[in-house]
C-alpha positions as CSV (number, residue, x, y, z in Angstrom):
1,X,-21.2,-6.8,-7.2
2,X,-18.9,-9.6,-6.0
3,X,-18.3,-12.5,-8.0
4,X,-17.1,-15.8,-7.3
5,X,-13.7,-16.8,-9.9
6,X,-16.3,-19.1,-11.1
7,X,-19.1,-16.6,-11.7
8,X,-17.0,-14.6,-12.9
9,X,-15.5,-16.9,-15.7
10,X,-19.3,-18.2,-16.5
11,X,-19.9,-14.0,-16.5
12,X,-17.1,-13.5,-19.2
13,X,-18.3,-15.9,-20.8
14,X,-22.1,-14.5,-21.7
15,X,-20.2,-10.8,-22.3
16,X,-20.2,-9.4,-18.5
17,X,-16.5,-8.3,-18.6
18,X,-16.7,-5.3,-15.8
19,X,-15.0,-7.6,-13.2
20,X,-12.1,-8.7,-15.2
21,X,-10.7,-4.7,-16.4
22,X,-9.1,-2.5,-14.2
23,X,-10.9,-0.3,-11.3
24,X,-11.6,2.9,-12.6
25,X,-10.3,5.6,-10.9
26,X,-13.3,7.3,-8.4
27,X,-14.7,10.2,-10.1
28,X,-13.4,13.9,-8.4
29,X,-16.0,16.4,-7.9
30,X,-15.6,20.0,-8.4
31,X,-13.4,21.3,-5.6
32,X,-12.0,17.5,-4.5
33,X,-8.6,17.1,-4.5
34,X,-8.3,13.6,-3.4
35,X,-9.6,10.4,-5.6
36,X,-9.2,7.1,-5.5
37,X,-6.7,5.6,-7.5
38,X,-6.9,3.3,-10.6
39,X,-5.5,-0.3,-10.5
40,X,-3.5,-0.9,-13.6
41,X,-4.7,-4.7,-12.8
42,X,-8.1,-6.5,-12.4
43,X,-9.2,-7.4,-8.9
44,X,-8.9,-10.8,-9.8
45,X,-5.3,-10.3,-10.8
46,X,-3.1,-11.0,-8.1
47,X,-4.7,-14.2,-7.0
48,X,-3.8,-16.4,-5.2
49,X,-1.9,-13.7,-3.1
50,X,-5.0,-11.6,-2.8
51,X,-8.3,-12.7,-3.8
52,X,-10.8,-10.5,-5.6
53,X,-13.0,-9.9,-2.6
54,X,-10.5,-8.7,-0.5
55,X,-9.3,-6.1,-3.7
56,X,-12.8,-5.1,-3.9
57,X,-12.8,-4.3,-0.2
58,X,-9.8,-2.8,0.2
59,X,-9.7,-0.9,-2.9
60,X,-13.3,0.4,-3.4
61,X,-14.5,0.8,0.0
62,X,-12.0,1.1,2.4
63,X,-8.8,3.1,0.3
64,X,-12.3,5.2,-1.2
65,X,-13.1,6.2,2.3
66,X,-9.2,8.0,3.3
67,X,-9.9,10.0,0.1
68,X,-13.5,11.0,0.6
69,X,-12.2,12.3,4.2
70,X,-9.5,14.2,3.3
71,X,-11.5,16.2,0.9
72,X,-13.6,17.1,4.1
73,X,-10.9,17.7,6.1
74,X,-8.3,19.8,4.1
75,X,-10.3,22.5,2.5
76,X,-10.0,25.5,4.6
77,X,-7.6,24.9,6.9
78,X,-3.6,25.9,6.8
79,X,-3.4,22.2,5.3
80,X,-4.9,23.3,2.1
81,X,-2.9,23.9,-1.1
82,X,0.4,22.0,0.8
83,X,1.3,18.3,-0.7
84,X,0.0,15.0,0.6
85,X,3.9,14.2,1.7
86,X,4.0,18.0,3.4
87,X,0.8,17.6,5.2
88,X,1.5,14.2,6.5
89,X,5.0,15.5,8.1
90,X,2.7,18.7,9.2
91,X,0.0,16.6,10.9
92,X,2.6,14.1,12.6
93,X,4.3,17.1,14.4
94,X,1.1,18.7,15.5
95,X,-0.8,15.5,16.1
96,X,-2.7,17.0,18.9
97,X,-4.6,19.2,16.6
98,X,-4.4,16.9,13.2
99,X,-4.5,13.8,14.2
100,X,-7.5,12.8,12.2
101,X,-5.8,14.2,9.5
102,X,-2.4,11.9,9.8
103,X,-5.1,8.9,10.0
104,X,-6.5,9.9,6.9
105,X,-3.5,11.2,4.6
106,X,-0.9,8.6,5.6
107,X,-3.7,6.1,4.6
108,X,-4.3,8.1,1.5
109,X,-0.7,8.0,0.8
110,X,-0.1,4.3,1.7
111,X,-2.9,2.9,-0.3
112,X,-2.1,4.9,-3.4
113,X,1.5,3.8,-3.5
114,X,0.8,0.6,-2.1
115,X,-1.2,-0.8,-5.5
116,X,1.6,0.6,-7.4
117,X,4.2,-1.8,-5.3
118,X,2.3,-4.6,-6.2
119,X,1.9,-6.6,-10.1
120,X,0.3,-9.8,-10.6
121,X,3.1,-12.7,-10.2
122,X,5.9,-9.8,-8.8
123,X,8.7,-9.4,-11.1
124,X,12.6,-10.1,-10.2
125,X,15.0,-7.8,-8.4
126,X,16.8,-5.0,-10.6
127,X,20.4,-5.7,-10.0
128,X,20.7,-1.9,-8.1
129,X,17.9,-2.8,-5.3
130,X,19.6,-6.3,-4.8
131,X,23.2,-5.0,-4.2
132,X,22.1,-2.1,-2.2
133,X,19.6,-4.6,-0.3
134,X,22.7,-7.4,-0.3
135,X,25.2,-4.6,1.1
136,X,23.1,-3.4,3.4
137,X,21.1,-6.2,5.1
138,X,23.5,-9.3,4.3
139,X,21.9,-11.0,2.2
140,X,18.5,-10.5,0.6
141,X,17.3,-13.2,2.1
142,X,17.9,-11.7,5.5
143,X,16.2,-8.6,4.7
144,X,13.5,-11.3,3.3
145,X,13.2,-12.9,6.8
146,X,13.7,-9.2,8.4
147,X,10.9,-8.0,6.5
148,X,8.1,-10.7,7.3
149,X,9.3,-11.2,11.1
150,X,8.8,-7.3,11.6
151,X,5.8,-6.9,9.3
152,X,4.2,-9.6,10.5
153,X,4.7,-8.8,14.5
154,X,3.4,-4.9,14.1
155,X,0.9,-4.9,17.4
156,X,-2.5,-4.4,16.4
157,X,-3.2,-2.8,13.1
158,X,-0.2,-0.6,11.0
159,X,2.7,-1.5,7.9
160,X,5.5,-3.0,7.3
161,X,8.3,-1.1,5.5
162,X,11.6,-0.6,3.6
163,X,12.6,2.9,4.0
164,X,15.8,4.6,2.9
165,X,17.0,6.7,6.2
166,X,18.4,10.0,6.6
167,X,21.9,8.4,6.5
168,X,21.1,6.9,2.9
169,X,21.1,3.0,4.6
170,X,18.1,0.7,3.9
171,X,15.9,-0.5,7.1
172,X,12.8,-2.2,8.2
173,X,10.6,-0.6,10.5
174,X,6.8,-1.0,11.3
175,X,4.2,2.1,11.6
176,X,1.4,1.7,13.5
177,X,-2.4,2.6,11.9
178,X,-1.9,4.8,8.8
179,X,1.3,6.2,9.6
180,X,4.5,5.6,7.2
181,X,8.3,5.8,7.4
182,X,7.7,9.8,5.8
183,X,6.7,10.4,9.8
184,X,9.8,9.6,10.5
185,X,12.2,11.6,8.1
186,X,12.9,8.3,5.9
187,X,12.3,8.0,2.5
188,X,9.7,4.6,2.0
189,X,10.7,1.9,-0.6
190,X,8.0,-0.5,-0.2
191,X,5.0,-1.4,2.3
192,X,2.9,-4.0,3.2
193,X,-0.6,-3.2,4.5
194,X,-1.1,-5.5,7.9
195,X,-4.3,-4.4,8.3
196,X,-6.8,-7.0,8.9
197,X,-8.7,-6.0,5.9
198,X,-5.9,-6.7,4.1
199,X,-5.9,-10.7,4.6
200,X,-8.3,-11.7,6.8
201,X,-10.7,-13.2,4.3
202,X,-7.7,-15.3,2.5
203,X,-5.7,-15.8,5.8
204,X,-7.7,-15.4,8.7
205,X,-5.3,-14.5,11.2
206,X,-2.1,-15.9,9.9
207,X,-0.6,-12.7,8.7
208,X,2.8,-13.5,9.1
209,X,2.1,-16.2,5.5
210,X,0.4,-13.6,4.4
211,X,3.3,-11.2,4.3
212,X,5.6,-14.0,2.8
213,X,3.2,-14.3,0.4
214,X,3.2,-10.9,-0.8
215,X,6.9,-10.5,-0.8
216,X,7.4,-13.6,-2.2
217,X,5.2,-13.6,-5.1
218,X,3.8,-10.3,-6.2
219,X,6.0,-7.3,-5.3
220,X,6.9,-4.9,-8.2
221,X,10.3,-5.1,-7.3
222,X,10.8,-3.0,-10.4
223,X,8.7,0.0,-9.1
224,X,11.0,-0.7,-5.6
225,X,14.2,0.1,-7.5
226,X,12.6,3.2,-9.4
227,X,11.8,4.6,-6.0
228,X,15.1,3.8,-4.7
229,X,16.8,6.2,-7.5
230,X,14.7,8.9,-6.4
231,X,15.4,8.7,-2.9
């Protein structure tokens, strides 16, 4: 059921409070070893950024289906037992034979961290991501720019990324589909999904506010800096 902010309030209101906690984590059956991940915030909660609806989408149908297909695609094959991170390195080397695989466990992978790099109204830099950022990019408001203008320009559907490289320097790349900076032997920081699903309902087709948005205003900057100290 999708509700209106309004219908939802008037909904709260009579004792109807599904909407407003946390999406539960989907169920795994026996022998599944993908689910979808919980939100640790409402759908509602990082409005205006991201309205409900498109959470809704995006979470329960769309980051549900990558999961529901990789526990139909793993089981059996060499893939099997191996982690998400090893089978998406796997499947990009061999893409002639798993390609459908990379589609489905770099999507996996990027929708499960992306919910993580996100909290409703962001939170501020930790001073060891802003100097590393600041030493490596200028400034961070030239990453800032960096970030949108290449996020926002990825051809057709894909991410935009901060990725730690194999020389230990921050950069800003774009991956195309479901593929991530791991393809690439970097270590990734922080993503935004530029998939039309991802905005089209708040932005229609101006993706590049959309991705200022994000950065601007909801980005667990905090979560950033803990992946940073394990890169």
């Amino acid at each position: 059921m999708t509700l209106s902010r309004r219908g939802f309030l008037a909904s709260a209101g009579s004792g109807l409070l599904v909407a407003a906690t946390p999406a539960l984590a989907r169920s795994v059956s026996a022998g599944e070893a993908y689910s979808l991940p919980s939100l640790d915030y409402s759908y509602y909660a990082l409005e205006p950024v991201i309205g409900a609806e498109t959470m809704e989408l995006h979470h329960s149908k769309h980051a549900a289906g990558y999961a529901r297909n990789l526990n139909k695609l793993i089981p059996e094959t060499s893939l099997e037992g191996q982690s998400l991170e090893s089978i998406i390195k796997t499947a990009a080397a061999d893409r002639g034979k798993y390609q459908t695989v990379l589609n489905n466990a770099g999507q996996h992978w990027n929708h499960s961290e992306f919910w993580k790099m996100l909290v409703p109204g962001g939170t501020g830099v930790p001073g060891a991501l802003k100097k590393k950022i600041e030493g490596d990019f200028g400034s961070f408001e030239a990453f800032r720019e960096q970030f949108i203008n290449v996020s926002s320009k990825q051809f057709g559907s894909g991410w935009g990324w901060l990725a730690v490289d194999t020389s230990g320097n921050l950069v800003v790349l774009s991956t195309p589909n479901g593929e991530n900076p791991l393809v690439h032997d970097m270590f990734p920081l922080l993503g935004v999904d530029v998939w039309e699903h991802a905005y089209y309902v708040d932005y229609r087709n101006r993706r590049k506010e959309y991705v200022a948005a994000v950065v601007d205003g909801i980005v667990n900057w905090e979560y950033v800096d803990a992946r940073l100290s394990n890169a």
